[in-house]
Each structure stands twice: as structure tokens, then as C-alpha cells.
PyMOL Python script that loads the backbone (N, CA, C, O; Angstrom):
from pymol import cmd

cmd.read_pdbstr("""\
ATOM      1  N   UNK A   1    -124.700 173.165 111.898  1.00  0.00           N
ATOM      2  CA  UNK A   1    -125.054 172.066 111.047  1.00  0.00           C
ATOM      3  C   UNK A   1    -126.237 171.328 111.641  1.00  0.00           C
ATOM      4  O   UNK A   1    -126.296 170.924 112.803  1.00  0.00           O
ATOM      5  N   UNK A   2    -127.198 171.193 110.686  1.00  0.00           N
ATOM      6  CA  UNK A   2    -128.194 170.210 111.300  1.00  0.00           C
ATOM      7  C   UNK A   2    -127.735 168.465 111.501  1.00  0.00           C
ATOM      8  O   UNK A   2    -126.956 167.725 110.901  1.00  0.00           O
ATOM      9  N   UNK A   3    -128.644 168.300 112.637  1.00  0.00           N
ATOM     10  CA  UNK A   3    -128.159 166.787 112.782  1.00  0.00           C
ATOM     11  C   UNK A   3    -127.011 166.601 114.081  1.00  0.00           C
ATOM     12  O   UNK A   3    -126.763 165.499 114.570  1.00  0.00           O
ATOM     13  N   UNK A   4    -126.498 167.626 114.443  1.00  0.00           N
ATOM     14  CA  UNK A   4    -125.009 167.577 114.923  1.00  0.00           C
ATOM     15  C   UNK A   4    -125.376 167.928 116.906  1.00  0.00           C
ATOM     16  O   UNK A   4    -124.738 167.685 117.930  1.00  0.00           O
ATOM     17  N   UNK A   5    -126.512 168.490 116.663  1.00  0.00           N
ATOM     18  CA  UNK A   5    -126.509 169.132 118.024  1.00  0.00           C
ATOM     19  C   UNK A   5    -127.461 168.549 119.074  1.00  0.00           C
ATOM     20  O   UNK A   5    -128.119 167.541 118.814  1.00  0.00           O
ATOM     21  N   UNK A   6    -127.521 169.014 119.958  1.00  0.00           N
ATOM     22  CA  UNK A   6    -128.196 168.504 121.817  1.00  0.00           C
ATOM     23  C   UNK A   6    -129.605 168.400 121.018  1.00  0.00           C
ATOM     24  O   UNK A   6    -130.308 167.398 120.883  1.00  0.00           O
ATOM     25  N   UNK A   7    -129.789 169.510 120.601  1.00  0.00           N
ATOM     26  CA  UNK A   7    -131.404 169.542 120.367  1.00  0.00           C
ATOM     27  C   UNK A   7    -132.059 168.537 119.128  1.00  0.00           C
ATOM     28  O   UNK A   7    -133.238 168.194 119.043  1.00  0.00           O
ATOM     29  N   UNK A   8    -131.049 168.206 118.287  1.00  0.00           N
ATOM     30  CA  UNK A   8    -131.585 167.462 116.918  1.00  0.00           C
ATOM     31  C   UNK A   8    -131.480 165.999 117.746  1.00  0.00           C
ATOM     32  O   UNK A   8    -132.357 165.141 117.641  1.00  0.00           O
ATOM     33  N   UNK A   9    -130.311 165.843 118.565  1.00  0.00           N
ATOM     34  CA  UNK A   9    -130.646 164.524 118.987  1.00  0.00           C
ATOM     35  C   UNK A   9    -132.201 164.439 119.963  1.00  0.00           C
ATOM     36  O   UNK A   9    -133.092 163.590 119.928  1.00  0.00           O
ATOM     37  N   UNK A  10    -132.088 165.455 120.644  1.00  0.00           N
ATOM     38  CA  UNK A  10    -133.843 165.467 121.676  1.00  0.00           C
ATOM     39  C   UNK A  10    -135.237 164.945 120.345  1.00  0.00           C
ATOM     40  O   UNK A  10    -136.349 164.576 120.721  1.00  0.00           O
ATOM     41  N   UNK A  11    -134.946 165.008 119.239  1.00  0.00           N
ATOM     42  CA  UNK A  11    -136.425 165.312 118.270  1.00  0.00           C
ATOM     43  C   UNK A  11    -136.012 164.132 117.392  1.00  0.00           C
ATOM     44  O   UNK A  11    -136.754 163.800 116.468  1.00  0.00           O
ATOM     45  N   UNK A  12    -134.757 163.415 117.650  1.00  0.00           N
ATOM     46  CA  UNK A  12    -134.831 162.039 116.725  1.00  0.00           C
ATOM     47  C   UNK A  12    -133.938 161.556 117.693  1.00  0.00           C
ATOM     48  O   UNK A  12    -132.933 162.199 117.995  1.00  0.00           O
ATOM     49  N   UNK A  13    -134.146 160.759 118.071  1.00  0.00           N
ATOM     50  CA  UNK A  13    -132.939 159.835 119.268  1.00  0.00           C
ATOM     51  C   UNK A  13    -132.671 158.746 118.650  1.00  0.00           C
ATOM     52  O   UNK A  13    -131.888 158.011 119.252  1.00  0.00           O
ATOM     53  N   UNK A  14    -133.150 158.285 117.388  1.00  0.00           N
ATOM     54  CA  UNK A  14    -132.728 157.235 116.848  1.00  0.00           C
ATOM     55  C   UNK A  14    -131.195 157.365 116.432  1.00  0.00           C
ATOM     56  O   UNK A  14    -130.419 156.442 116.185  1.00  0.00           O
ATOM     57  N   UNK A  15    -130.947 158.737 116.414  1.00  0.00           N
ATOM     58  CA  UNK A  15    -129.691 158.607 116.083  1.00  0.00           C
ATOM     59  C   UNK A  15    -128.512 158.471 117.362  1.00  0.00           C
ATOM     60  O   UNK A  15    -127.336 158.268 117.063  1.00  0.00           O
ATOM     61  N   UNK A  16    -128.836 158.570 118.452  1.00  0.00           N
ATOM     62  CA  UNK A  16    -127.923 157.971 119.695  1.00  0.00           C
ATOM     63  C   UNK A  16    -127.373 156.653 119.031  1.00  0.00           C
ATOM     64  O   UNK A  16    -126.497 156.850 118.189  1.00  0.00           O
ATOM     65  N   UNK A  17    -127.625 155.734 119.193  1.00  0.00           N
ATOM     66  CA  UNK A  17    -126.501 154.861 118.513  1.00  0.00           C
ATOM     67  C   UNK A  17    -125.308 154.668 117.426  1.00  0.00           C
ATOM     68  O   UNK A  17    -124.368 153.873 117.427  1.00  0.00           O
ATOM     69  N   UNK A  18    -125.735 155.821 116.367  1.00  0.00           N
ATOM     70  CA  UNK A  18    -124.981 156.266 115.610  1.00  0.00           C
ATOM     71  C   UNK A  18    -123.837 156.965 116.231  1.00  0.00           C
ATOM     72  O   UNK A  18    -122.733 156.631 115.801  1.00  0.00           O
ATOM     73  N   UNK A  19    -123.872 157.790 117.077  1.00  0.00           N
ATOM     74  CA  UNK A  19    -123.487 158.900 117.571  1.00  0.00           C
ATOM     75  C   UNK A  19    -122.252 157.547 118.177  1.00  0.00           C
ATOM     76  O   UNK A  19    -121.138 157.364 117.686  1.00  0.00           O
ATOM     77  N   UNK A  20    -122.776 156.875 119.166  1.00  0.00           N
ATOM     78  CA  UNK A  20    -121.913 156.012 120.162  1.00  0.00           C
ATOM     79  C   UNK A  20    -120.929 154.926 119.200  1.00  0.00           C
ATOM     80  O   UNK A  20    -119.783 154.509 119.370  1.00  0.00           O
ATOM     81  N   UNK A  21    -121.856 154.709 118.220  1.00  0.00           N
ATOM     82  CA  UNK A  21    -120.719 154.065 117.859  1.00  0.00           C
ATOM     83  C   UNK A  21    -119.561 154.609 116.802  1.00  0.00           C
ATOM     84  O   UNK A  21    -118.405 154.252 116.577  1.00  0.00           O
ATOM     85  N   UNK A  22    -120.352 155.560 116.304  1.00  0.00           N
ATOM     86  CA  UNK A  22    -118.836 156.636 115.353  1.00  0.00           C
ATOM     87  C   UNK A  22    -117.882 157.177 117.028  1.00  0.00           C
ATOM     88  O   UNK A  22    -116.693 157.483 116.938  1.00  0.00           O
ATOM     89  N   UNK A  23    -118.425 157.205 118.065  1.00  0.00           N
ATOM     90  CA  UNK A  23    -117.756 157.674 119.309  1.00  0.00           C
ATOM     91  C   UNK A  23    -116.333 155.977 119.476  1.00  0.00           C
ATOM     92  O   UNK A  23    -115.207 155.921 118.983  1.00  0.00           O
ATOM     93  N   UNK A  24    -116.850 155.211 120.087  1.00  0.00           N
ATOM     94  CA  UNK A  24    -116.702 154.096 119.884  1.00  0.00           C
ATOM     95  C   UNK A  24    -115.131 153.936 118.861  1.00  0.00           C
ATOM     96  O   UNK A  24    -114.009 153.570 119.211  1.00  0.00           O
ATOM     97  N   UNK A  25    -115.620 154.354 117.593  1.00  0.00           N
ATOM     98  CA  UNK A  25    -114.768 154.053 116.908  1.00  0.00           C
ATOM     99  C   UNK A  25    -113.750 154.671 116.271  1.00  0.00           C
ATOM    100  O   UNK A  25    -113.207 154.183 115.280  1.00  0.00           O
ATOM    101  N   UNK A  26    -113.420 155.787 116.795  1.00  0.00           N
ATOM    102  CA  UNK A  26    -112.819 157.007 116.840  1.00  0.00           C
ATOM    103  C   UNK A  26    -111.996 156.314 118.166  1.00  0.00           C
ATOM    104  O   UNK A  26    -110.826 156.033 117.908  1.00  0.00           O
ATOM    105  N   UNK A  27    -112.287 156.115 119.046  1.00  0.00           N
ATOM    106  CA  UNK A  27    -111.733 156.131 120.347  1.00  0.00           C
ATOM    107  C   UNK A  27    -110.631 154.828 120.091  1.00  0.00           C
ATOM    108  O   UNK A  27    -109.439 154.944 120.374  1.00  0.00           O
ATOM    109  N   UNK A  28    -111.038 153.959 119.691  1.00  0.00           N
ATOM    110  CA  UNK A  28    -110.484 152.369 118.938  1.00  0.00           C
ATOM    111  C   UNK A  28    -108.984 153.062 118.681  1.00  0.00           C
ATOM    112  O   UNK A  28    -107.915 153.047 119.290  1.00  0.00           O
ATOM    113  N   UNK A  29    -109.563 153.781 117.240  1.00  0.00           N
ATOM    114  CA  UNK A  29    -108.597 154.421 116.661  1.00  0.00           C
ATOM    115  C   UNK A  29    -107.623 155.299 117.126  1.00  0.00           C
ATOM    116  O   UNK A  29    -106.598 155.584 116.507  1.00  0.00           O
ATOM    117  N   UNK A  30    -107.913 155.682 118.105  1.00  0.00           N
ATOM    118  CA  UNK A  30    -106.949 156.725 118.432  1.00  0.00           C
ATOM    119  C   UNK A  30    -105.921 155.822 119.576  1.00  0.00           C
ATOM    120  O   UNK A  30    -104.692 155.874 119.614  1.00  0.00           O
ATOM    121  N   UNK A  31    -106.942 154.894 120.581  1.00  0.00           N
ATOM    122  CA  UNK A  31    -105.942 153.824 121.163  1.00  0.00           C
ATOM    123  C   UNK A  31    -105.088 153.172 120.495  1.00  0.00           C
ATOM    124  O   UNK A  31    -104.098 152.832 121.145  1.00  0.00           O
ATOM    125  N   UNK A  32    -105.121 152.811 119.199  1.00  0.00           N
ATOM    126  CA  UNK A  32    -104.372 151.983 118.267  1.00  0.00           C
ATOM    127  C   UNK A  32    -103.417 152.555 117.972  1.00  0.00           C
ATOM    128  O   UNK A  32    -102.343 151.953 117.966  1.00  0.00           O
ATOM    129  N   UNK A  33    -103.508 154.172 117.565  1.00  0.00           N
ATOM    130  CA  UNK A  33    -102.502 154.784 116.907  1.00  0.00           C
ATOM    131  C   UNK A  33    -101.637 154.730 118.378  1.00  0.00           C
ATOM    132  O   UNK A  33    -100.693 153.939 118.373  1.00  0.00           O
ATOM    133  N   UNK A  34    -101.832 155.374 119.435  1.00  0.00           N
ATOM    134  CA  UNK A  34    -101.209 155.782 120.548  1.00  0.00           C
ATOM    135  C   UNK A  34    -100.511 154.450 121.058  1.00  0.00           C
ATOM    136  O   UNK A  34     -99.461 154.827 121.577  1.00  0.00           O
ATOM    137  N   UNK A  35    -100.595 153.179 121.145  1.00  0.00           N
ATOM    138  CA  UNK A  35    -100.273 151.941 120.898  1.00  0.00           C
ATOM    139  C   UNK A  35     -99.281 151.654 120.398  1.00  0.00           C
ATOM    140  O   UNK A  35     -98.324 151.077 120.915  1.00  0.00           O
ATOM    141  N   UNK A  36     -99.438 152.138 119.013  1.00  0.00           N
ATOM    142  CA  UNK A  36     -98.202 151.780 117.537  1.00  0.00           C
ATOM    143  C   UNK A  36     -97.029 153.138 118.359  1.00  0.00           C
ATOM    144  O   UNK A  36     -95.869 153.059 118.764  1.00  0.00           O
ATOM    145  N   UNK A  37     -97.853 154.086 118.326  1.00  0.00           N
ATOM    146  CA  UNK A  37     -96.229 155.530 118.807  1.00  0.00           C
ATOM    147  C   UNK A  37     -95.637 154.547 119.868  1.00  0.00           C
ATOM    148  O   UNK A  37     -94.431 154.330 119.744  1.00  0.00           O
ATOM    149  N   UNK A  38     -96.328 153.876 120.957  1.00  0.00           N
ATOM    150  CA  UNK A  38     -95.438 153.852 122.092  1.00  0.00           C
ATOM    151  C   UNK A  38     -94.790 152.449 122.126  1.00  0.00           C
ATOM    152  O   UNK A  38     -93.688 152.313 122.658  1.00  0.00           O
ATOM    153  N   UNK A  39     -95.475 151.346 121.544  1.00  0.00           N
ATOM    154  CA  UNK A  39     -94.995 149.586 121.561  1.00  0.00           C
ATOM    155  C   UNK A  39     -94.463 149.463 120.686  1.00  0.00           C
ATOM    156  O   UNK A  39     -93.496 148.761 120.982  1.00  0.00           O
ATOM    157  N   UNK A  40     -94.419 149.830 119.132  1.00  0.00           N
ATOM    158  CA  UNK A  40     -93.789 149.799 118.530  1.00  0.00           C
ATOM    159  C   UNK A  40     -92.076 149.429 117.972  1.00  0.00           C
ATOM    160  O   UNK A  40     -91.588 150.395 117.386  1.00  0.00           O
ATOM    161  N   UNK A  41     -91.292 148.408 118.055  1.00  0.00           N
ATOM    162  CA  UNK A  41     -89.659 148.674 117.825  1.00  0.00           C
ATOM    163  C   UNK A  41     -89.690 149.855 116.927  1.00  0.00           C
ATOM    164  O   UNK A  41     -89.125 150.881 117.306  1.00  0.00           O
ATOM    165  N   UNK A  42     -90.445 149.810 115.475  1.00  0.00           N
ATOM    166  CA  UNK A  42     -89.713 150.958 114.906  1.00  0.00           C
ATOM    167  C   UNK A  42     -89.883 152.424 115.138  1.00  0.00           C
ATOM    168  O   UNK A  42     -89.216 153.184 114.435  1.00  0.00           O
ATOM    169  N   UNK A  43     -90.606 152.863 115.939  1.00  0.00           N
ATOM    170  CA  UNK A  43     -90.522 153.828 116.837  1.00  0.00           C
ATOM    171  C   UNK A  43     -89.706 154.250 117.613  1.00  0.00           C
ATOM    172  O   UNK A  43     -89.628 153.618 118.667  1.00  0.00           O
ATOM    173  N   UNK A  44     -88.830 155.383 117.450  1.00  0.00           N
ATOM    174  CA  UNK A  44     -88.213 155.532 118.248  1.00  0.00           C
ATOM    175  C   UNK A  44     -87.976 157.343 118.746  1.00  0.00           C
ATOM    176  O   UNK A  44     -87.446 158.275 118.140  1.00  0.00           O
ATOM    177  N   UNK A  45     -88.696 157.255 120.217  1.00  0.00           N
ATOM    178  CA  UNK A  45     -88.918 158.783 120.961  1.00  0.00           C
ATOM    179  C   UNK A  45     -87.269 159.481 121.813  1.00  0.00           C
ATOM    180  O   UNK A  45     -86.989 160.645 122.099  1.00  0.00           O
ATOM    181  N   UNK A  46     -86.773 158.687 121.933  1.00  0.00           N
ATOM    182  CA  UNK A  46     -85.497 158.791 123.052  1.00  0.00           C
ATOM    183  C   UNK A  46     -84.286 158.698 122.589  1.00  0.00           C
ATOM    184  O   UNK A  46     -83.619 158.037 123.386  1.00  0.00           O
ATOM    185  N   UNK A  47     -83.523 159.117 121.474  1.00  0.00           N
ATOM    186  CA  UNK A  47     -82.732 157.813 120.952  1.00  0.00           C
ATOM    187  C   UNK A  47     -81.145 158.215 121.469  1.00  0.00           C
ATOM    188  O   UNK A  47     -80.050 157.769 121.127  1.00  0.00           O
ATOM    189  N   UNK A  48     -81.433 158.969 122.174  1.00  0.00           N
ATOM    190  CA  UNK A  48     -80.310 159.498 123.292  1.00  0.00           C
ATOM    191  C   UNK A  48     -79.633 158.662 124.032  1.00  0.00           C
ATOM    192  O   UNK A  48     -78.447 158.401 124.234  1.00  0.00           O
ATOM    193  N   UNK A  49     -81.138 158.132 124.556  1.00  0.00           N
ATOM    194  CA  UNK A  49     -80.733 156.961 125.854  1.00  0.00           C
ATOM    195  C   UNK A  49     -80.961 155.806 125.576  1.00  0.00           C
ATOM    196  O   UNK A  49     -80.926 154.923 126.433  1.00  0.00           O
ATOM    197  N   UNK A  50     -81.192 155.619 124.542  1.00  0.00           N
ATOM    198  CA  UNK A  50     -81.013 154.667 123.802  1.00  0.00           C
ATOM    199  C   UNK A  50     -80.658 154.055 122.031  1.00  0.00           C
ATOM    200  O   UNK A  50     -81.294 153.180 121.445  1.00  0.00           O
ATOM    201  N   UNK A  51     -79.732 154.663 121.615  1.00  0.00           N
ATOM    202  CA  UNK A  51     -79.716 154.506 120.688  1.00  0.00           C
ATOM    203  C   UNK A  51     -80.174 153.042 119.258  1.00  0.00           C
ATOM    204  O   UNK A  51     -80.283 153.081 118.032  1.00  0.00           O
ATOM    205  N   UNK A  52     -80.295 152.107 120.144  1.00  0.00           N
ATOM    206  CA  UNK A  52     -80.673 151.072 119.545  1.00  0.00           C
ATOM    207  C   UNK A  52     -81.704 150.076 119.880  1.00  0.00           C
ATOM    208  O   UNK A  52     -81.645 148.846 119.894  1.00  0.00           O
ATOM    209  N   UNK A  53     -82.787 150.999 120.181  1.00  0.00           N
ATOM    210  CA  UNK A  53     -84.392 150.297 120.665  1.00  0.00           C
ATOM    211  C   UNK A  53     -84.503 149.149 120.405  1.00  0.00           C
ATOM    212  O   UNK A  53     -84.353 148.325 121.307  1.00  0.00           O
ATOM    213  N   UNK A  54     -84.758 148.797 119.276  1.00  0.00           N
ATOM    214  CA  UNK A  54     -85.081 147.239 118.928  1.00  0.00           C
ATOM    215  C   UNK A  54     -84.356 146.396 119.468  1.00  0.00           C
ATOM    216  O   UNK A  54     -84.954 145.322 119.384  1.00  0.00           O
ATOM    217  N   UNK A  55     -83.704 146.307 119.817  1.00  0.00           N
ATOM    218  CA  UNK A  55     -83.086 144.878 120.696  1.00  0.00           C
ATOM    219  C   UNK A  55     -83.210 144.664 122.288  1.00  0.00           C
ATOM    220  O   UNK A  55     -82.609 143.888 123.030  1.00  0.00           O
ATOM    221  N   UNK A  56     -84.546 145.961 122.641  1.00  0.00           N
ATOM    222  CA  UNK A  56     -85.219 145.268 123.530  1.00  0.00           C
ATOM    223  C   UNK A  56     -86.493 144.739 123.257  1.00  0.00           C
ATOM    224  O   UNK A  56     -87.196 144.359 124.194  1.00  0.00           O
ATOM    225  N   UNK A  57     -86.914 144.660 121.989  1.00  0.00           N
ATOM    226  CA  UNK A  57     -87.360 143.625 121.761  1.00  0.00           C
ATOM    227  C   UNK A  57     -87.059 142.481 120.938  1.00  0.00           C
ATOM    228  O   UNK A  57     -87.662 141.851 120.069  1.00  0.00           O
ATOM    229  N   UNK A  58     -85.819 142.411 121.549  1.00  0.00           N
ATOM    230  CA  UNK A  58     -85.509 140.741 121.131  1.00  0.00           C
ATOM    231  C   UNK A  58     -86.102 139.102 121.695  1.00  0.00           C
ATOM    232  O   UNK A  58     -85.959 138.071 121.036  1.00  0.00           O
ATOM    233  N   UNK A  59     -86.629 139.169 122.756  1.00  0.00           N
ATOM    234  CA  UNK A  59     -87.235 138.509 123.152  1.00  0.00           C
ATOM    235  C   UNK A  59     -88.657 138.482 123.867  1.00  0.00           C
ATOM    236  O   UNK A  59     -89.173 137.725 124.689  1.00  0.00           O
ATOM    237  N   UNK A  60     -89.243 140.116 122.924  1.00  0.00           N
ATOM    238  CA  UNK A  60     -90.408 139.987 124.005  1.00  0.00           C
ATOM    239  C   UNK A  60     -91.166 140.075 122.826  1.00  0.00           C
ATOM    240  O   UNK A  60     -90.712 140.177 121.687  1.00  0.00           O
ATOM    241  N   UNK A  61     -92.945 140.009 123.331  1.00  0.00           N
ATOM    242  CA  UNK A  61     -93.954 140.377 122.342  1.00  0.00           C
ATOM    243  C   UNK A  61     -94.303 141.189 121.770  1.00  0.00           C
ATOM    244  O   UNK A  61     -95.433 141.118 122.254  1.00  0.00           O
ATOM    245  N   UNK A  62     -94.398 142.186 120.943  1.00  0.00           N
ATOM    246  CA  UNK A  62     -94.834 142.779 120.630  1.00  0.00           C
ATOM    247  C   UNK A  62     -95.969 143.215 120.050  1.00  0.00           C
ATOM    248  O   UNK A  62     -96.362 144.378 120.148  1.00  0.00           O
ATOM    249  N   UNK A  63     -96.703 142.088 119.255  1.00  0.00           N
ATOM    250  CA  UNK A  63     -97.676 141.797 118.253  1.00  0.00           C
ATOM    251  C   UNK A  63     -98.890 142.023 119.219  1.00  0.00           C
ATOM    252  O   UNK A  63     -98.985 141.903 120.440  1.00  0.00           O
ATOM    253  N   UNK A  64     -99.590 142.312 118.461  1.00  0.00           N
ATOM    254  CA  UNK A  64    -101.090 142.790 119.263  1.00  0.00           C
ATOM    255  C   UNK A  64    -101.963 141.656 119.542  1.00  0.00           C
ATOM    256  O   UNK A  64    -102.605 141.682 120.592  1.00  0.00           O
ATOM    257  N   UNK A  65    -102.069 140.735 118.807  1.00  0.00           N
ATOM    258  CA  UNK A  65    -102.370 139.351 119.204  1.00  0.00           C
ATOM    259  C   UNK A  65    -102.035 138.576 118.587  1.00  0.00           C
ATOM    260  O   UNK A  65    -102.284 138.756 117.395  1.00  0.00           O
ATOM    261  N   UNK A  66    -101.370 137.409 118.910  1.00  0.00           N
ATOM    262  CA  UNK A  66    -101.543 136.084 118.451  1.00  0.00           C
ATOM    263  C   UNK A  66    -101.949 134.694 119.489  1.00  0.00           C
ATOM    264  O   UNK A  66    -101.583 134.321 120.603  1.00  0.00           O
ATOM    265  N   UNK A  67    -103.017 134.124 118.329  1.00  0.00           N
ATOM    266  CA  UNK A  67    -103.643 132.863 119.117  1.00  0.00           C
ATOM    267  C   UNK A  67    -102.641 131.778 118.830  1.00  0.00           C
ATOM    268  O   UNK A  67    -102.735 130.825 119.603  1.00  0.00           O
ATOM    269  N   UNK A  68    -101.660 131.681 117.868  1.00  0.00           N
ATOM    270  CA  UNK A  68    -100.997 130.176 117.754  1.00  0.00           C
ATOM    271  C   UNK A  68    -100.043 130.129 118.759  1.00  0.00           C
ATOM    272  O   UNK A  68     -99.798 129.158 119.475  1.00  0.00           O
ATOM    273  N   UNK A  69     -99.429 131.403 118.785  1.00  0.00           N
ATOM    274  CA  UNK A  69     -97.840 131.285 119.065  1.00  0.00           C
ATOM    275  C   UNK A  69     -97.584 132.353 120.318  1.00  0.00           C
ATOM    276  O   UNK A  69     -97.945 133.508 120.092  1.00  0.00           O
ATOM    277  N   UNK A  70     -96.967 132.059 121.678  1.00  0.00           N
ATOM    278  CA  UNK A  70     -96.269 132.665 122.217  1.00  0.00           C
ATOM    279  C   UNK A  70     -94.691 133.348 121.729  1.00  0.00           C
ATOM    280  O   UNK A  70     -93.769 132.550 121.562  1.00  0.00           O
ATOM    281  N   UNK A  71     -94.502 134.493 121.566  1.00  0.00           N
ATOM    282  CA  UNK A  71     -93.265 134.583 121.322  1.00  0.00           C
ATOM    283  C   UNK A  71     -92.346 135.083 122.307  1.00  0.00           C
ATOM    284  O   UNK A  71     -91.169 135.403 122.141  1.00  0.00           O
ATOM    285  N   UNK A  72     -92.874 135.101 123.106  1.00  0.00           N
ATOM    286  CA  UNK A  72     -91.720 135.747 124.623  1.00  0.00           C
ATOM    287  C   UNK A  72     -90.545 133.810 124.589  1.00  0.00           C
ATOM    288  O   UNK A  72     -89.326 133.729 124.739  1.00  0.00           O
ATOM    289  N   UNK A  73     -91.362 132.831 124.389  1.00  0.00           N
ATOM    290  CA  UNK A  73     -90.587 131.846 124.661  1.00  0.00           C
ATOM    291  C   UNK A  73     -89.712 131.750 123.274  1.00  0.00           C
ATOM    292  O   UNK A  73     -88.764 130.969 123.194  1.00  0.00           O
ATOM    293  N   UNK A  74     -89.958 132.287 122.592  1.00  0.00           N
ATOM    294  CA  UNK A  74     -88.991 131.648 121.187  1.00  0.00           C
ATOM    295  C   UNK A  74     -87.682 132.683 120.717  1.00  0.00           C
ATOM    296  O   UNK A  74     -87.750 133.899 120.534  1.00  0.00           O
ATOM    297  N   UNK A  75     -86.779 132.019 120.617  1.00  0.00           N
ATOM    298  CA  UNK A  75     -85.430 133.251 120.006  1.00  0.00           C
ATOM    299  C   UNK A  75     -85.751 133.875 118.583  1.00  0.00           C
ATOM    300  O   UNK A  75     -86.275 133.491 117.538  1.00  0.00           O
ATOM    301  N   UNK A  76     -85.276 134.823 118.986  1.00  0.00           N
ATOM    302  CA  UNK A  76     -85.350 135.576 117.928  1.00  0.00           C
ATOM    303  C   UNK A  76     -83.867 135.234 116.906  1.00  0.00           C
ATOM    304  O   UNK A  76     -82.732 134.962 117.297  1.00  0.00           O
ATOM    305  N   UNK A  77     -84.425 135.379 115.392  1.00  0.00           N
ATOM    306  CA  UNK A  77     -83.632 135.053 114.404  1.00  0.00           C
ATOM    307  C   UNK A  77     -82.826 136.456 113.860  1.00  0.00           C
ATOM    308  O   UNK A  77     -82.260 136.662 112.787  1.00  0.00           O
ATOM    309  N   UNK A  78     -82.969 137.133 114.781  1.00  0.00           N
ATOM    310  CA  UNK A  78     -82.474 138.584 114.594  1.00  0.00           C
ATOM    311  C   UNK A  78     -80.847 138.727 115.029  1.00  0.00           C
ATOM    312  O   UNK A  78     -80.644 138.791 116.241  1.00  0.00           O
ATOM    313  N   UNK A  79     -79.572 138.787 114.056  1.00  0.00           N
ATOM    314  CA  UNK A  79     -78.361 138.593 114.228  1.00  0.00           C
ATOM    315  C   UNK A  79     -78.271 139.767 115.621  1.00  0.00           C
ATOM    316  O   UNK A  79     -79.088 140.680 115.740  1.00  0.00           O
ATOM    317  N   UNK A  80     -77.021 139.506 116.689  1.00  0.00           N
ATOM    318  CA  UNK A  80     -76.231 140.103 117.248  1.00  0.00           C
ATOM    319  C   UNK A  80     -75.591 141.043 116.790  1.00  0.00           C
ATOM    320  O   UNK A  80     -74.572 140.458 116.424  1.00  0.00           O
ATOM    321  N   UNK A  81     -75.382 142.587 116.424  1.00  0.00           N
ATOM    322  CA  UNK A  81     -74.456 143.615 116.404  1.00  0.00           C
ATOM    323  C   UNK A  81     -73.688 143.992 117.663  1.00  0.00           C
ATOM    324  O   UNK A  81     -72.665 144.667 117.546  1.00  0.00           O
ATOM    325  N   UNK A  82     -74.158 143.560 118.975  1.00  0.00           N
ATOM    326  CA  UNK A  82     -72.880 144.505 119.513  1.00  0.00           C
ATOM    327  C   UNK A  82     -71.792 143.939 120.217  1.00  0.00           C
ATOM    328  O   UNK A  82     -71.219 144.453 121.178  1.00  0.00           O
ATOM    329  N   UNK A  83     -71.379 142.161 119.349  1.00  0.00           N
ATOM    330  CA  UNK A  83     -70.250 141.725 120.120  1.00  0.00           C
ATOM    331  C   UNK A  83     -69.348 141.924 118.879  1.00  0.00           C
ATOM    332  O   UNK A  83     -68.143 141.681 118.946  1.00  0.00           O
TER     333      UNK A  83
END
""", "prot")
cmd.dss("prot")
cmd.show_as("cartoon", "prot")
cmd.util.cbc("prot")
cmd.orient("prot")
């Protein structure tokens, strides 16, 4: 394919930035997804050894960011099942 290779970039280099940032943003993406598989509560890889993931995150963060609110300090409104 033209456009794609060592040599088309040598004879137009204007396109290096293109290149870095479709690189760039591919890479985003793939951290994000790999992110969601592993932080995720509703994810669940193990469920052997653990059959009921989410209630370790009952008190921790999960959310990818928030500026208002800490939630490691706040209870969760999420009922008790295992008393």
C-alpha cells in the first residue's frame, strides 16, 4: 500500500505526526480496554477463588477519575448478602 511504508515516510515526513498520533491513540485504547478487563467489578477472570468479586469493591475506587468526590471514604449503599 502506498503511504504505509519506511520509504513513503523518507519522501513526505509530513506525515510523521500523523503516524504518532494514530500510534498514540491506539495505545490509549488498548490501555483503557486492558484497564476495564482487569479494574473492573463486573469483570470477572477467577470466579473459583472468588466467587463474589464485587464486594471487594465495596469500599474502594474504582472510577477512573473523579475531581468532586473521594470514594474510598464514603459507604457504599450496596446491601450486605452474606450475613
Amino acid at each position: 500500500m502506498q503511504g504505509l511504508g519506511l520509504q513513503s515516510i523518507k519522501k513526505n515526513p509530513a506525515l510523521i505526526p500523523l503516524y504518532v498520533c494514530v500510534a498514540a491513540g491506539a495505545c490509549g485504547a488498548v490501555y483503557y480496554i486492558l484497564r476495564l478487563a482487569t479494574r473492573n467489578p463486573d469483570v470477572t477472570w477467577n470466579r473459583s477463588s472468588n466467587p463474589e468479586p464485587w464486594q471487594e469493591y465495596k469500599d474502594k475506587q474504582y472510577k477512573f477519575y473523579s475531581p468532586i468526590r473521594d470514594y474510598s471514604k464514603t459507604k457504599s449503599p450496596a446491601p450486605n448478602y452474606e450475613n
